[in-house]
GUNU-961985 format. One record per residue (C-alpha): x, y, z. Coordinates in steps of 0.25 Angstrom, whole numbers, padded with zeros to 4 digits, always signed. Layout:
XYZ
...
This chain:
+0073+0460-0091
+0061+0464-0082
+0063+0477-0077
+0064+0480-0063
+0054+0489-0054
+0057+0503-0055
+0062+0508-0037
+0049+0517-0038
+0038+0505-0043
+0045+0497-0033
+0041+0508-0023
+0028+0511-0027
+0025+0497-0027
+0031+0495-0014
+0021+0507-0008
+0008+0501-0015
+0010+0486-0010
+0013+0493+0003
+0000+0500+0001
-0006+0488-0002
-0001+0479+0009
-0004+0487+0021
-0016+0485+0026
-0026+0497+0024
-0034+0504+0037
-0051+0503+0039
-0055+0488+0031
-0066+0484+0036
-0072+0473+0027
-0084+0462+0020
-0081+0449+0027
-0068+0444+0025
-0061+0456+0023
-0047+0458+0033
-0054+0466+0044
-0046+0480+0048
-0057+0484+0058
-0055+0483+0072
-0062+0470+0080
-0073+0477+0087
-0077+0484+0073
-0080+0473+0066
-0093+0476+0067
-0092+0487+0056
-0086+0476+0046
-0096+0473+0035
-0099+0460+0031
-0111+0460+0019
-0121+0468+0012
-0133+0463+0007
-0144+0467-0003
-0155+0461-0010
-0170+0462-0013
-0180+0454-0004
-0193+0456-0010
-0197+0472-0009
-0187+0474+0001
-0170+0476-0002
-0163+0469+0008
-0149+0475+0013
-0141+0468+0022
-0128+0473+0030
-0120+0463+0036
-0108+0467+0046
-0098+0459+0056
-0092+0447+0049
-0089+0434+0058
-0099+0438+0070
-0102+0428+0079
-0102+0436+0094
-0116+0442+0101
-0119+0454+0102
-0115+0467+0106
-0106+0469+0094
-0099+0482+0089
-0110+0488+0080
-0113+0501+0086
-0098+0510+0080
-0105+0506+0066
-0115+0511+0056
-0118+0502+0045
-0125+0509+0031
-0130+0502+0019
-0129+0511+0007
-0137+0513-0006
-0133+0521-0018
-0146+0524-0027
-0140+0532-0038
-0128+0528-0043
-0128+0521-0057
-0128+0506-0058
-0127+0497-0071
-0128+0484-0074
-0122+0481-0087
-0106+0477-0086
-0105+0461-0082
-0094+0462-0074
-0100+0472-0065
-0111+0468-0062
-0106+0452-0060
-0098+0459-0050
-0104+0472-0044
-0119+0471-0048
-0117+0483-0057
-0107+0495-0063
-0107+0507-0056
-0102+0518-0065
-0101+0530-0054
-0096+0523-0041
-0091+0538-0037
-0105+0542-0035
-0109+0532-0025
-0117+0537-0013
-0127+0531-0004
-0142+0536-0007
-0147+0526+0004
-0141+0523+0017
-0145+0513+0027
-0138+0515+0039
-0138+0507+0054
-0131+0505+0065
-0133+0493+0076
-0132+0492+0090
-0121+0482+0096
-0132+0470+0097
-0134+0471+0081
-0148+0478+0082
-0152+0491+0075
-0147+0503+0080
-0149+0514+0068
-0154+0514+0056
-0155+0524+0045
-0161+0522+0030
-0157+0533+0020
-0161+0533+0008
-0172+0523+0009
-0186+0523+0011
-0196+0519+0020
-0186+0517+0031
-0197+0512+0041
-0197+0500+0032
-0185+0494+0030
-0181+0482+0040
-0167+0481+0046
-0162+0469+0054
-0149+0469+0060
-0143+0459+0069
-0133+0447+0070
-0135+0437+0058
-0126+0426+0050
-0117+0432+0042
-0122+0430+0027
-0110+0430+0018
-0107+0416+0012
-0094+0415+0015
-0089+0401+0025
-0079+0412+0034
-0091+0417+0038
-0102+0408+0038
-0105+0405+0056
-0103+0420+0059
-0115+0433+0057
-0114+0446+0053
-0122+0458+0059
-0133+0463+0051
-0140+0472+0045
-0152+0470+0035
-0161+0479+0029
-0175+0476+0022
-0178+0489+0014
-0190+0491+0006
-0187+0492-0009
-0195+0503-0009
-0186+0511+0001
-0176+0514-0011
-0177+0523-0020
-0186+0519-0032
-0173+0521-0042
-0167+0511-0034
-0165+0501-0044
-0152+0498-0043
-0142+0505-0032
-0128+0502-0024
-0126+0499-0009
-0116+0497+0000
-0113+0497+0016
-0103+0504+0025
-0101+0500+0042
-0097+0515+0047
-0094+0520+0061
-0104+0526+0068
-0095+0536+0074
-0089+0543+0062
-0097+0537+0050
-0083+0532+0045
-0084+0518+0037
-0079+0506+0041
-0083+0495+0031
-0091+0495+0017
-0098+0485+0010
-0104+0485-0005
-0102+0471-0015
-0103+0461-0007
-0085+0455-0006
-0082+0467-0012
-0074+0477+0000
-0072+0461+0005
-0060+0460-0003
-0047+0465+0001
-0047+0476-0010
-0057+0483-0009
-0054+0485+0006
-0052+0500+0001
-0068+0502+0001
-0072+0500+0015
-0071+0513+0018
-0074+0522+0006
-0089+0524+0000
-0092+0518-0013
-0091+0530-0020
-0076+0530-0019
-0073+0515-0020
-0069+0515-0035
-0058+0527-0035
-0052+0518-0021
-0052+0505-0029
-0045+0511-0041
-0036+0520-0032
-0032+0507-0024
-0031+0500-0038
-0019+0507-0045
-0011+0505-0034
-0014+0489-0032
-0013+0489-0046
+0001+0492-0047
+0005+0483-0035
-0001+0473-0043
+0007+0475-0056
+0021+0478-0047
+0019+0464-0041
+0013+0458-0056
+0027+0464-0060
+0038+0458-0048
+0031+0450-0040
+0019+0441-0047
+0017+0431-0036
+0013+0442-0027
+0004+0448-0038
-0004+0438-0038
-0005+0438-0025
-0008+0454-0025
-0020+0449-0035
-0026+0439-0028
-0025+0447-0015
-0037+0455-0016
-0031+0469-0016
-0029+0469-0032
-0040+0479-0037
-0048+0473-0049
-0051+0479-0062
-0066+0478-0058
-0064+0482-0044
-0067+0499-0048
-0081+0497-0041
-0087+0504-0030
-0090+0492-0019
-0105+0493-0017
-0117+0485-0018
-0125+0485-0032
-0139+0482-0031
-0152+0483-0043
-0164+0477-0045
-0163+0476-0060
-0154+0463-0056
-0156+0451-0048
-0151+0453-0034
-0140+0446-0027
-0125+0450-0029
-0119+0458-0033
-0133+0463-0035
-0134+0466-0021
-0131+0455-0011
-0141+0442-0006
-0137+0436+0006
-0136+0424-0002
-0128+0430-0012
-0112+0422-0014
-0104+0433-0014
-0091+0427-0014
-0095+0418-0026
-0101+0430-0033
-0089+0439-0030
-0079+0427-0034
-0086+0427-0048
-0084+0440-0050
-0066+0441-0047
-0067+0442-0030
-0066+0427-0023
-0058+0428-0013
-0071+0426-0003
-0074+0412-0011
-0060+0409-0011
-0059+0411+0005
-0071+0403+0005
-0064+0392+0002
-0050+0396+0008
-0053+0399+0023
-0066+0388+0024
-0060+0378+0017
-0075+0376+0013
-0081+0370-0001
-0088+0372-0009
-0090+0386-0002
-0102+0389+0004
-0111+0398-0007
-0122+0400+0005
-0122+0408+0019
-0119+0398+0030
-0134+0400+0035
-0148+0402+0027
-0152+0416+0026
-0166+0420+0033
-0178+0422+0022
-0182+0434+0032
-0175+0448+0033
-0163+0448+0036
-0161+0437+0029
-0148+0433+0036
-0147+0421+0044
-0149+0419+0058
-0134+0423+0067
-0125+0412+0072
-0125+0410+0086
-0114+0420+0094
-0104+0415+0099
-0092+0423+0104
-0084+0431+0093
-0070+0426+0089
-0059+0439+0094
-0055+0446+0082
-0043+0445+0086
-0041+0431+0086
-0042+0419+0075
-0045+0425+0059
-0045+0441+0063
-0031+0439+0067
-0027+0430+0053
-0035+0443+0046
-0029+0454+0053
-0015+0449+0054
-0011+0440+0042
-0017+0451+0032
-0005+0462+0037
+0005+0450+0039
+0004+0445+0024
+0003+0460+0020
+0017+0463+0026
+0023+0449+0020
+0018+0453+0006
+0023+0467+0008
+0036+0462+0013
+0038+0453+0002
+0035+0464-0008
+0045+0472+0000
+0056+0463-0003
+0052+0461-0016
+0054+0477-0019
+0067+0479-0011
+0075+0467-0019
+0068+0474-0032
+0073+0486-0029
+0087+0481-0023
+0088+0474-0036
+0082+0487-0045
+0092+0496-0037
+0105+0486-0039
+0103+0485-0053
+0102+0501-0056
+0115+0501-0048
+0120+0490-0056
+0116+0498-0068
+0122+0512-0063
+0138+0505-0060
């Protein structure tokens, strides 16, 4: 006979799906995440960070405001946007399975701390307001390009839309000489305040609904907040395995199950021993959602197929990239911007907390009549 859930599992259970269920404060996002972030802040949402040689140059690109069609003035001046480079921390390049999927093995995530920062700040036309270069060199001779530009990702849901930009071409010679291989990632914060808003390292990594937990921290703490949230998905996973399969499976597949390979800080992993493009850095060209898919994380080539309808997916941006700094190509038309209110925003910020409530009233059920039978059986036992 199976044995029955013990009143106190069945509370604790109940308190971690609850945990699990309601939606947490502050996510921000890499495209496609649910968007928590009030409509005139969208501006602070970051959509893609780029790396990659170009002759005796580096090339970072910064990319913010997913599905922008309106002119300008925008909403850019609350916000700083930084670009960070970590030069000392160890890097390795000898276990497979990390560097198919990260670039590399970091072996003291703890100790990650930016040595180079570059920061800016944009007036609400998209032009350069400020910018700082810490850490780097010969300052004078870097190029920055900011403006309105056709959003790069290869992804149909948003092919006909831009981004607002930020690139940077930086003199190789502007790092440090034991520069050989380093980590990079980039935050959007609050000009007033400094607090962070949105962070950015692999490319469909803080994308993905379980790693919404990042956005906020710095790298250096990511790994101790993936394996402190992981222990407690990890149970919820084994109760519903034990009582409920069909809606383990589900849990599974959901996105907010914490992978044995997912103890990684999310940053970017970049060397000139290897040949660049991802996860060595980021091309513009580079098929992330193919790339990501190979590696355990599909759900951006499976929507490519569910919400477009599309095939055979597109494996190329919806424009030709420029051979010219910044690369990107040329802005679409404006046209007037679609309310946030109105049409897929209300479909992302409603139909997330209504199925949320369903599950966890399903669940609910499920524990009561578990517990009703638990409690009728010991008082069967006791007469």
């Amino acid at each position: 006979m199976t044995s029955r859930p013990s009143a106190r599992s069945l509370l604790n259970a109940l308190a971690l799906i609850t945990a699990l269920l309601l939606p947490s404060a502050g996510r921000a996002s890499d495209h496609a995440d649910p968007m928590w972030l009030a409509e005139d802040e969208q501006e602070a949402n970051i959509t893609g960070l780029f790396f990659f040689p170009e002759g005796d140059q580096y090339v970072a690109i910064l990319d913010v405001r997913r599905s922008l069609v309106g002119p300008p003035p925008y909403n850019l001046e609350p916000f700083e946007y930084n670009i960070h480079m970590d030069f000392h921390t160890k890097l390795r390049f000898d276990r497979a399975e990390d560097l198919a999927r990260y670039g590399g093995t970091i072996d003291a995530p703890e100790g990650i701390a930016p040595d180079a920062t570059i920061r800016i700040r944009l007036d609400n036309d998209a032009k350069v307001k400020e910018t700082s270069f810490k850490g780097l060199g010969d300052a004078q001779s870097i190029r920055v390009f900011s403006g309105v530009r056709d959003d790069p990702f290869i992804f149909p849901k948003f092919f006909g839309v831009n981004v607002i930009t930020m690139a940077f071409s930086i003199p190789q010679a502007s790092f440090p000489e034991h520069a050989e291989s380093f980590v990079l990632w980039a935050t959007s914060n609050r000009v007033d305040g400094g607090e962070q808003i949105d962070h950015v390292g692999r490319s469909n990594r803080t994308q993905l609904g379980r790693f919404e937990i990042l956005n906020k921290i710095p790298p250096s703490q990511h790994v101790a907040e993936i394996k402190e949230k992981a222990e407690p998905r990890g149970k919820v996973q084994a109760f519903l395995a034990q009582w409920l399969p069909p809606l383990a499976n589900l849990n599974q597949l959901s996105g907010f199950l914490i992978r044995h390979y997912d103890a990684v800080p999310d940053v970017m992993i970049f060397t000139r021993t290897r040949p660049p493009g991802f996860p060595n850095g980021r091309r513009l060209e580079d098929d992330v959602a193919r790339l990501t898919c190979a590696q355990g994380d599909c759900p951006l080539q499976e929507n490519a197929f569910i919400d477009t309808m599309q095939w055979p997916r597109s494996t190329v941006n919806d424009k030709p990239l420029t051979t010219e700094f910044p690369y990107l190509a040329e802005a679409w038309p404006p046209k007037p911007q679609p309310a946030g209110a109105t049409g897929p925003y209300v479909v992302r910020f409603f139909m997330r907390p209504l199925v949320q409530i369903a599950i966890g009233a399903l669940l609910l059920l499920f524990i009561i009549r578990a517990l009703i039978h638990w409690f009728g059986r010991r008082s069967a036992l006791k007469a």
